[in-house]
C-alpha positions in Angstrom: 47.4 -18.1 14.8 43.7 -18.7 14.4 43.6 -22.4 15.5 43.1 -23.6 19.0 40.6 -21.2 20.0 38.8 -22.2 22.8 36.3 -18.9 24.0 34.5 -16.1 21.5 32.9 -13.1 22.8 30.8 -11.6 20.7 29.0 -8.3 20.9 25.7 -8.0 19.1 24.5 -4.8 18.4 26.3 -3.8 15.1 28.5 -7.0 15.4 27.0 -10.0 15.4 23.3 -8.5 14.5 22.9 -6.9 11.4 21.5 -3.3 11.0 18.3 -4.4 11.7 19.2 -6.7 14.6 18.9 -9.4 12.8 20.8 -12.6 13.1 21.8 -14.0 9.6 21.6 -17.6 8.8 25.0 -17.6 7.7 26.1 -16.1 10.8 24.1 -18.2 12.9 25.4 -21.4 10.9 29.1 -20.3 11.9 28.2 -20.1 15.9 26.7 -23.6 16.1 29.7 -25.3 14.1 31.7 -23.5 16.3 29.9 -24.6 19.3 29.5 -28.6 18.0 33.3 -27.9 17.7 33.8 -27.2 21.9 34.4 -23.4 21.6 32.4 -21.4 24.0 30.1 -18.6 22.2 29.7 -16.3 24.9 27.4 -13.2 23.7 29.3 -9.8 25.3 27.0 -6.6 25.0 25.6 -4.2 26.7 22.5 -5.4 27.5 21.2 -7.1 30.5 20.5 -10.9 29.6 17.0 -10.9 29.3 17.0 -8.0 27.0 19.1 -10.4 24.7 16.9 -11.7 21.6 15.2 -14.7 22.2 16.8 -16.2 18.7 20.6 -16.1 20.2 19.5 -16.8 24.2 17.9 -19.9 22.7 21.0 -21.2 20.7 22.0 -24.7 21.7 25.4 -24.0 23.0 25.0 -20.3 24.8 26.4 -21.4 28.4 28.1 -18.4 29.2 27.0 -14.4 29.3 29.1 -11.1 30.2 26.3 -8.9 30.1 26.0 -5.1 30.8 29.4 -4.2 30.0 31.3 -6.7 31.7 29.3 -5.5 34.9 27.7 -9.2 34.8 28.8 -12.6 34.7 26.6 -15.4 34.0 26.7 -19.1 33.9 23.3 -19.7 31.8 22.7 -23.4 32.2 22.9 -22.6 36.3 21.0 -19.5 36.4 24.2 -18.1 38.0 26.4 -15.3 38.9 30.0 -16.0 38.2 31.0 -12.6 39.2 29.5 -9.2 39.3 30.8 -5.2 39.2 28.3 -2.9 40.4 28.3 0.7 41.5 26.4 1.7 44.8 23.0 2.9 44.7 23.9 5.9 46.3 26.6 6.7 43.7 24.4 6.1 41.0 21.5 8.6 42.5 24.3 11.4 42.5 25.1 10.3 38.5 21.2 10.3 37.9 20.6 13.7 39.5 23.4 15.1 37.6 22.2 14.2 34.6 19.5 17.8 35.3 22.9 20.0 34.1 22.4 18.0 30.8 20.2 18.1 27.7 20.2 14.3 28.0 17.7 11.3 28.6 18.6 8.3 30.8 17.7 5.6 32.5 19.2 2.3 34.7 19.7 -1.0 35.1 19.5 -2.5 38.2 18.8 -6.0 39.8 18.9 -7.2 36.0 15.9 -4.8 35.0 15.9 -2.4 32.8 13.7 1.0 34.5 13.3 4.4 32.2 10.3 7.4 32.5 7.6 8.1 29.9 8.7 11.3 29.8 12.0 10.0 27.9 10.8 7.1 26.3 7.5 8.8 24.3 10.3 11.2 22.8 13.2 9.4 22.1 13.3 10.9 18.6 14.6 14.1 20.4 18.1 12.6 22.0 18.9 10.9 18.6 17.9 7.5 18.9 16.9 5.6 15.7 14.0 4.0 15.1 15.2 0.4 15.5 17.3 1.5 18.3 13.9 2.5 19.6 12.3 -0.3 19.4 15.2 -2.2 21.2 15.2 -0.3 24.1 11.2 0.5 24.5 11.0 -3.9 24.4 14.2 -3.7 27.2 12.8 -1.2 29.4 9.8 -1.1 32.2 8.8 2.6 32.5 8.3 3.4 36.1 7.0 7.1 37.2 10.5 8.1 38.4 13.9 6.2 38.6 15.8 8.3 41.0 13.1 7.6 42.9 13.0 3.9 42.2 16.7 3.7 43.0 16.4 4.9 46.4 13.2 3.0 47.3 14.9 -0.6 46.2 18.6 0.6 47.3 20.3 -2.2 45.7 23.6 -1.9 43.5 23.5 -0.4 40.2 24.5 -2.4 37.2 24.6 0.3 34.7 23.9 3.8 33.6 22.4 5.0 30.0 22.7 8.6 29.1 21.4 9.5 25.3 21.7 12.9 23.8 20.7 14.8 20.8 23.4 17.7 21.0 26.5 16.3 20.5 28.2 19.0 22.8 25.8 18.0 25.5 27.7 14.4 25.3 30.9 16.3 25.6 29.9 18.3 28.8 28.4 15.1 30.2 31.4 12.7 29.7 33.8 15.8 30.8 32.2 15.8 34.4 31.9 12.5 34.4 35.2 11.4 33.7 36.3 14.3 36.0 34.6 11.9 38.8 37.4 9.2 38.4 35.2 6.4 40.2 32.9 5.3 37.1 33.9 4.1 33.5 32.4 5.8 30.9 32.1 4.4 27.2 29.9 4.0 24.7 28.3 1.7 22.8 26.5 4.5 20.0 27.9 7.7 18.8 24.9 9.6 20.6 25.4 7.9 24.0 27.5 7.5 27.0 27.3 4.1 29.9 28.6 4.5 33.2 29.9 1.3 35.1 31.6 0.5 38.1 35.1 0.2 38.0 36.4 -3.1 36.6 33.1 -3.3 34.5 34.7 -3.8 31.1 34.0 -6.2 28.7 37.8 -7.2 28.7 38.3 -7.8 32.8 35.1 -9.8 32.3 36.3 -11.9 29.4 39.4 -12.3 31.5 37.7 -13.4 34.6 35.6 -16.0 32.7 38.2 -17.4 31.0 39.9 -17.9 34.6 37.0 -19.4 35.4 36.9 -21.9 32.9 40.5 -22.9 32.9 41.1 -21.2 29.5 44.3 -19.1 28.4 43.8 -15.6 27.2 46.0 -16.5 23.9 42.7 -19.2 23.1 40.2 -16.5 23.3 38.8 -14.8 20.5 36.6 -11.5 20.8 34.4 -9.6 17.9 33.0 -5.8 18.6 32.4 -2.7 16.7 31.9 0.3 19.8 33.9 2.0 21.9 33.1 0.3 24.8 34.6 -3.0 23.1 37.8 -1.7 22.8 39.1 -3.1 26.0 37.8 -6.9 24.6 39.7 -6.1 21.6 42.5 -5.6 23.8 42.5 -8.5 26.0 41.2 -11.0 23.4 43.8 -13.2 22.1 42.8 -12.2 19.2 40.4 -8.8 18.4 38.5 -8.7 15.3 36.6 -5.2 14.5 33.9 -5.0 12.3 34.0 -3.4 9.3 31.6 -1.0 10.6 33.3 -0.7 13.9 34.9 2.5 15.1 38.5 3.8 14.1 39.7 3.6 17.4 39.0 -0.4 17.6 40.4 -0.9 14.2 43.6 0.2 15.4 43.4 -2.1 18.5 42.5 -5.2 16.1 44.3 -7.7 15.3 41.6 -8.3 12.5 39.2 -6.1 10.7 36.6 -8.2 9.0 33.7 -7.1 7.1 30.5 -5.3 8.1 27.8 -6.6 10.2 25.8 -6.4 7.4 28.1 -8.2 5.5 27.9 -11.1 8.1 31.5 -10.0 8.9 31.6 -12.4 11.9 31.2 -15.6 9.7 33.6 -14.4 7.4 36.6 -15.1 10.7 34.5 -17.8 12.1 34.4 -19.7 8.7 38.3 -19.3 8.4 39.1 -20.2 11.8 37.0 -23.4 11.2 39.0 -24.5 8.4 42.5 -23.2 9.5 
């Protein structure tokens, strides 16, 4: 089942990077095999592609990025756009302001930036966020004095919205009325946070649409994640593998659960489907 594998997505954050974002050398030995075999390594997160660490945007290999959720599809070696899901910026002011009925931080991602306030980002400790999730997004983000305001001065589409919250009824609330909106996807990629993306920004439609473009079957892909908001790559991988760490909801979906991330969990599958 394992051989002929042509495509692997791969989240990071708890999947492919330890607990301390950290690729391991055992991990890292498993992705370039892979790659000097022809398989396509294609990093799948959240992030925007510059906010990826230098250490896996510098592999030999890396051709291919769905970034931000699926919102973003990028051919690396062209500096390219293969395809793209964004909401309006108008839509994404309304989301912004309504985050005022919240106890909740935010911030945005637009035009492959990623803009939060001081006013969040000196007290992060207060919506939940640990300290090496802190450093992650304070190296990601480029505080402006207001982004509501900086939304509606650039008015370009939005590629993704970040809420963060310390009260875990707070989250509830928010991704009630949210949800309630029907014209945004809502998911999550931490247990104190909630992203809001256009419609058809999934990881899985984007893993779908790359393979397309590449000419490669869903039943040859292979895709690794841990969060809610890799369920749907779990889904439409030809084969899902969920952490060890990952959630319970993706360990249902999977058609593999493989160790922790801090277990190098990825390597374990990788090294297998190399010698099957």
């Amino acid at each position: 089942m394992m051989k002929n594998i042509r495509l692997i997505a791969l989240d990071l954050d708890g999947t492919l990077l330890d607990s301390q974002k950290r690729l391991s050398r055992r991990n890292e030995n498993a992705l370039t095999e892979c790659m000097r075999q022809g398989m396509e390594v294609v990093p799948c997160t959240g992030r925007i592609w510059q906010g990826i660490p230098d250490f896996i945007r510098n592999l030999p290999g890396i051709h291919y990025a769905i970034t931000i959720n699926g919102a973003v599809v990028e051919d690396i070696r062209k500096n390219q756009v293969l395809d793209e899901r964004k909401m309006s910026w108008e839509k994404a002011v309304e989301i912004l302001e309504a985050a005022a009925g919240f106890r909740t931080m935010y911030d945005v991602y637009l035009d492959g930036r990623g803009m939060g306030e001081s006013r969040f980002m000196d007290h992060m400790e207060e919506y939940g966020i640990p300290p090496e999730l802190v450093k992650m997004i304070k190296a990601t983000r480029e505080i402006v004095p207001n982004v509501i305001d900086e939304v509606k001065r650039l008015a370009q589409p939005v590629e993704k919205i970040n809420y963060f919250f310390g009260d875990q009824q707070e989250r509830i609330r928010a991704r009630s009325a949210l949800t309630e909106r029907g014209d945004v996807v809502v998911s999550a990629s931490f247990p104190n946070n909630l992203e809001i993306n256009a419609p058809g920004a999934t990881k899985g439609e984007a893993l779908k649409r790359l393979a397309s473009h590449l000419g490669i079957e869903m039943r040859h892909t292979m895709g690794f994640g841990d969060g809610e908001n890799d369920i749907t790559l779990i889904r439409e991988a030809g084969i899902g593998v969920a952490m060890g760490n990952a959630e319970d909801c993706l360990k249902k979906e999977a058609d593999y659960v493989t160790k922790t991330n801090d277990e190098d969990g990825v390597a374990a599958v990788l090294e297998k489907l190399l010698n099957s």
